[in-house]
VOGU-3710 file (C-alpha; in Angstrom, 3 decimals, decimal comma):
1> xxxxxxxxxx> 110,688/70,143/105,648  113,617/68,653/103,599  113,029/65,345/104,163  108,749/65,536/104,100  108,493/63,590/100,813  109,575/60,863/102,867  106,462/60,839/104,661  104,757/60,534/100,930  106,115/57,368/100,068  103,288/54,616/99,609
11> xxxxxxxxxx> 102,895/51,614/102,212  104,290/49,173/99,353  107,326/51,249/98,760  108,277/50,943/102,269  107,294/47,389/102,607  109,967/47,078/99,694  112,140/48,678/101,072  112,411/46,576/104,733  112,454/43,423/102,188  115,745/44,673/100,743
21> xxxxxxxxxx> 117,295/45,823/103,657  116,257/42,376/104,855  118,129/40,418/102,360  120,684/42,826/102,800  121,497/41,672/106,136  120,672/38,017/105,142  123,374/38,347/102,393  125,866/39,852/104,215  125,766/37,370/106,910  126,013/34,564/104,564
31> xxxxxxxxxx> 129,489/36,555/103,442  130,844/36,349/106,689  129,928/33,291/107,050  132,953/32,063/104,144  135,744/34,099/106,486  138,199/32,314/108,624  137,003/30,198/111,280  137,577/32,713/114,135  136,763/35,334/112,870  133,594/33,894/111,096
41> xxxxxxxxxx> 132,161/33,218/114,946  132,666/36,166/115,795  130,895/38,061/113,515  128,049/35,409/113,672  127,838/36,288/117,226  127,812/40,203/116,364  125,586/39,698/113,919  122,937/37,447/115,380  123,388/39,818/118,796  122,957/42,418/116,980
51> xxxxxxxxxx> 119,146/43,144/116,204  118,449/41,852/119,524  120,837/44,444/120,823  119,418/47,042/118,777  115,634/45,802/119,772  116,770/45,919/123,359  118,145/49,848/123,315  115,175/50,832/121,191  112,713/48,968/122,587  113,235/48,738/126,529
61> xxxxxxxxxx> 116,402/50,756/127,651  115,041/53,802/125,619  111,850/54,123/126,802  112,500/53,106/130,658  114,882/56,244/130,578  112,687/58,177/128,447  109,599/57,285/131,058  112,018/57,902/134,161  113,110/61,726/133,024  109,176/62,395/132,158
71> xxxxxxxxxx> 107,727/61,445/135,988  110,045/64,280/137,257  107,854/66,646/135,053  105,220/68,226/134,590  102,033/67,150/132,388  103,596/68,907/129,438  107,091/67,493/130,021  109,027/70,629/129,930  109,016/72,105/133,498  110,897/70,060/136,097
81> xxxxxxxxxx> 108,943/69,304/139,352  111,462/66,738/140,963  109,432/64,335/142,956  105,683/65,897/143,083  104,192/63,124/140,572  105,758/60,714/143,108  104,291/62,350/146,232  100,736/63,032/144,613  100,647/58,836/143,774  100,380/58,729/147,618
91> xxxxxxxxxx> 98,142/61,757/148,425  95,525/61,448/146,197  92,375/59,113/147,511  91,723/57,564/143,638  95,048/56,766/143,433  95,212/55,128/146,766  92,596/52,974/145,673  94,243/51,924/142,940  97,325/50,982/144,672  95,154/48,996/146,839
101> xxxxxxxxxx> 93,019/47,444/143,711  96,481/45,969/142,433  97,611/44,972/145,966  94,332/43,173/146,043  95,060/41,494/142,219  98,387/40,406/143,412  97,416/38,456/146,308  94,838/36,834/145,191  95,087/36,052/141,574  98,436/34,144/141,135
111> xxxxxxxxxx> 97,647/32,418/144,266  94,466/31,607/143,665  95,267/30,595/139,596  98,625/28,573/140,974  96,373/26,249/143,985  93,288/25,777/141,321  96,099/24,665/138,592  97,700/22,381/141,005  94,756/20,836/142,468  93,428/20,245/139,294
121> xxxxxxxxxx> 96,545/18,763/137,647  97,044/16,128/140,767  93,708/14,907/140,534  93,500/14,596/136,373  96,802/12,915/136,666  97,168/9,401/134,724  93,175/9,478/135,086  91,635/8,141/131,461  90,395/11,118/130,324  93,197/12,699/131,426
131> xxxxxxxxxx> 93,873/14,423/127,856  90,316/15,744/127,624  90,264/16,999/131,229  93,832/18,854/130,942  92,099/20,687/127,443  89,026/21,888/128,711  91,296/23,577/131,437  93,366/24,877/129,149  91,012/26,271/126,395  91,266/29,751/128,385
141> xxxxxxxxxx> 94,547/30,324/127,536  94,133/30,501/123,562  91,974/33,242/124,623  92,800/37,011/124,487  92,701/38,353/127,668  90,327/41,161/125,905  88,198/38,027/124,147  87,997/36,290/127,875  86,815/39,573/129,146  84,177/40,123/126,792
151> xxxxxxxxxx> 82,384/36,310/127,504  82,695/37,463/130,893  80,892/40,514/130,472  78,248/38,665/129,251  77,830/36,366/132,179  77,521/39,444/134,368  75,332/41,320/132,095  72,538/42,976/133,684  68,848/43,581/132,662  65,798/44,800/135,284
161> xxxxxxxxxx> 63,962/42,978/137,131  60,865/41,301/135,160  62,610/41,258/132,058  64,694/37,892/130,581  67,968/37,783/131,876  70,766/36,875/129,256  74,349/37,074/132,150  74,504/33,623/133,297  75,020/34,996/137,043  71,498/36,948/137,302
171> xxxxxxxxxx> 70,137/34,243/135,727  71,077/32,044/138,583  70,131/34,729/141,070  66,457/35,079/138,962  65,959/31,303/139,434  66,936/31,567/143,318  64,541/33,718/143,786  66,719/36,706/143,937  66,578/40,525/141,858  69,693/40,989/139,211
181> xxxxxxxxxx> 72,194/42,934/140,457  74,359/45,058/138,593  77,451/43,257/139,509  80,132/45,237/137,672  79,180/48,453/139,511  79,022/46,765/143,233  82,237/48,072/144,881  84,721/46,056/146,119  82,684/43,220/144,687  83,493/44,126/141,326
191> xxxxxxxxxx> 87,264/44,034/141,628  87,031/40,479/142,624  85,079/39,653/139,831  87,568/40,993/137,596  90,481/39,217/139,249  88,071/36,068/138,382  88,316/36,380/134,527  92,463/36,542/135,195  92,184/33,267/137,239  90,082/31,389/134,487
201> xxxxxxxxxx> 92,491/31,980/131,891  95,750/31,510/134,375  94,803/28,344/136,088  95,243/26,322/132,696  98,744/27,864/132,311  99,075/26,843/135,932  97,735/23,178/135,178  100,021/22,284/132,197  103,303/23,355/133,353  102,705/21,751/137,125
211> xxxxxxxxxx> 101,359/18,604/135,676  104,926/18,369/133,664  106,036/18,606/136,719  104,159/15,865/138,887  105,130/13,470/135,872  108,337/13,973/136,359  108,440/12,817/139,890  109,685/8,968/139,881  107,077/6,575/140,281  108,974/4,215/142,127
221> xxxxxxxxxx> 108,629/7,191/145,269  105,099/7,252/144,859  104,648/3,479/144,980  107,030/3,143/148,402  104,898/5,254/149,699  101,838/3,664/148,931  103,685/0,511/150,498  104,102/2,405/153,579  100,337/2,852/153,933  100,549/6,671/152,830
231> xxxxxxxxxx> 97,409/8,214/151,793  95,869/10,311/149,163  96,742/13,588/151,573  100,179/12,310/152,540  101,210/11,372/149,249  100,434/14,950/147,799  101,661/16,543/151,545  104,813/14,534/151,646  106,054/13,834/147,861  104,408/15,309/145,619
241> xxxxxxxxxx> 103,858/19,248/146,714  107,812/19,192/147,901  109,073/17,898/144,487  107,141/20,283/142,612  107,324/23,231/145,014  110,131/24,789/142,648  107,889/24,498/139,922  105,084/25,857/141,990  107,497/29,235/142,954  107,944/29,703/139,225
251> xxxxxxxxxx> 104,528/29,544/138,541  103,565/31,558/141,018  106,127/34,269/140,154  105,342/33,920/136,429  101,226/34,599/137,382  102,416/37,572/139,838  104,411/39,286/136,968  101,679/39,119/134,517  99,137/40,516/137,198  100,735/43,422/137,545
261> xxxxxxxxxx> 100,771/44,543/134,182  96,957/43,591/133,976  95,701/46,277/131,834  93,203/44,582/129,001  90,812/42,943/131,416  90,482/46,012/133,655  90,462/48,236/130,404  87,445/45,931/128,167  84,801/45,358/131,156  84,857/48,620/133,155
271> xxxxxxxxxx> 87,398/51,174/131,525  88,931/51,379/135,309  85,196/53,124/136,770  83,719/52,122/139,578  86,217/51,271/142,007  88,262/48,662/139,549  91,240/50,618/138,619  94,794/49,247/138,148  98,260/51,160/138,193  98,362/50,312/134,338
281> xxxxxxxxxx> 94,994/51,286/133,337  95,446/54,246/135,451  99,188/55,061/133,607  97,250/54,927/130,549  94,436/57,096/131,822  96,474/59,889/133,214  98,952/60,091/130,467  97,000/59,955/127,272  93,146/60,623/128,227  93,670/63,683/131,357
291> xxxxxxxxxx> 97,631/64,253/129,620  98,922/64,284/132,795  102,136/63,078/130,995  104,332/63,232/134,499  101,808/61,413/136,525  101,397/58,538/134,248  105,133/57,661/134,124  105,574/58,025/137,551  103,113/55,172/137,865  104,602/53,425/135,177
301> xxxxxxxxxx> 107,859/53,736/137,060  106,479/52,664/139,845  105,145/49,392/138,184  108,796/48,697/136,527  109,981/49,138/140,797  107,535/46,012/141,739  108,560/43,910/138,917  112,104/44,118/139,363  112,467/41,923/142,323  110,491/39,338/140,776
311> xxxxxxxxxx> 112,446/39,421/137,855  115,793/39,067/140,074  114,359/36,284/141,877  113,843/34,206/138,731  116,904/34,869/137,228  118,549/33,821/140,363  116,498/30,705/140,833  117,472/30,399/136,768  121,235/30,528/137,695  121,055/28,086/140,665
321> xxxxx> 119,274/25,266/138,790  121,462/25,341/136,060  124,497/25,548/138,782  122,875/22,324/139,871  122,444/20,281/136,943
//
């Protein structure tokens, strides 16, 4: 082709290359910058805009398009098939069960991740080792979720019966008195223990933003209370869940969005067998391992559907605490 020797050029030229178009840009913002005062903002603006813009269109708008025209196709993405790939999501058996696999991820998960963060962070709070406490919580979340499933496959690692277990769970079972069990193959069982890895590494996320959140509640409500004769259940019943409960909603919704992408825990500790698949393992699955191209974005279409309303939601709760303050 006429432009092939493009393709030629070494790594290092083309690292040099984004350098210099990166000074570029550097450079000729710093021109601007020396215009009149008017017109200087407004290029600033244009300019700092600008590769967001560009990152935006390329990186999102693109591709949601691009991914919307495909799920009206066929595998091959060249005959048109209107709204089969659509239909067939809620025909097939294996796809029902993975609609019902996420269904089952989204209720219990954030919820789940959101009470265990909350309990946790009123009980730790002003205790003495309240530092330690909130980072043995939180440890999780430096964790990949692909590094948190992998030390989870290992506690529900399986070996016969008679021989030395190494999964912390059959080794707990072995010293009940019980046989191993292969625990990542027991349906639904399985899918619960995946949502489990999700909730370790969620509930310290949970923990440090609602603990901000209790701190910020004025002490002087707290102690009235205590005046008053309320108790350890009325205080958290009466004050403290209703000033944090906004905090709690954005949590919650935070947890919910990031569920339903789930895709690396599902992926590293059963590949989606077994029962355990999600709608974006199973996007990934039918468009680049079966090359069902059409099917795959019609279930990643379907995914961008349920996270829209949770996105509107926090924008709006966004706009009306700022309307507020």
């Amino acid at each position: 082709m006429e432009y092939s020797f493009l393709y030629e050029l070494p790594k290092i030229v083309w690292m040099l290359i984004g350098i210099a178009a990166f000074l570029a840009v550097i450079g000729l913002m710093l021109v601007l910058m020396d215009t009149p005062r008017t017109r200087r903002d407004r290029w600033q603006a244009l300019l700092f805009l600008a590769p967001a813009l560009v990152l935006l269109l390329g990186g999102l708008v693109y591709p949601v398009v691009r991914t919307t025209v495909l799920s009206f196709h066929d595998g091959s993405g060249e005959v048109f098939v209107g709204l089969a790939n659509y239909v067939w999501m809620f025909q097939r058996p294996e796809i029902l069960l993975v609609l019902r696999n996420t269904l089952l991820w989204v209720l219990f998960a954030p919820a789940l991740a959101t009470a265990i963060g909350l309990l946790y962070a009123v009980l730790i709070d002003r205790s003495r080792f309240e530092s330690v406490a909130k980072s043995l919580v939180f440890m999780p979340m430096a964790i990949s979720f692909v590094g948190a499933s992998i030390i989870w496959r290992f506690v529900f690692a399986y070996r016969p019966a008679g021989q030395q277990q190494y999964g912390l769970f059959n080794q707990i079972v072995v010293w009940l008195g019980g046989e191993p069990q292969l625990w990542l193959l027991n349906q639904p069982l399985n899918t619960f223990l995946l949502i489990l890895v999700l909730i370790w590494v969620q509930a310290g996320f949970a923990m440090v933003v609602l603990s901000a959140a209790i701190k910020a509640i004025p002490s002087e409500m707290t102690e009235a209370a205590r005046i008053d004769g309320a108790g350890a259940w009325q205080l958290f019943s009466r004050i403290t869940l209703p000033s944090v409960w906004p905090t709690v909603l954005v949590v919650l919704i935070t947890i919910t969005v990031q569920t339903l992408k789930v895709f690396d825990i599902v992926r590293t500790m059963t590949a989606g067998n077994y029962g355990t698949s999600v709608i974006a393992n199973e996007m990934y699955s039918q468009a680049f391992q079966q090359g069902q191209t059409g099917q795959g974005s019609a279930l990643a279409v379907f995914l961008f559907v349920l996270v829209i309303p949770l996105v509107v939601v926090q924008i709006r709760r966004n706009r009306k605490a700022k309307e507020l303050a």
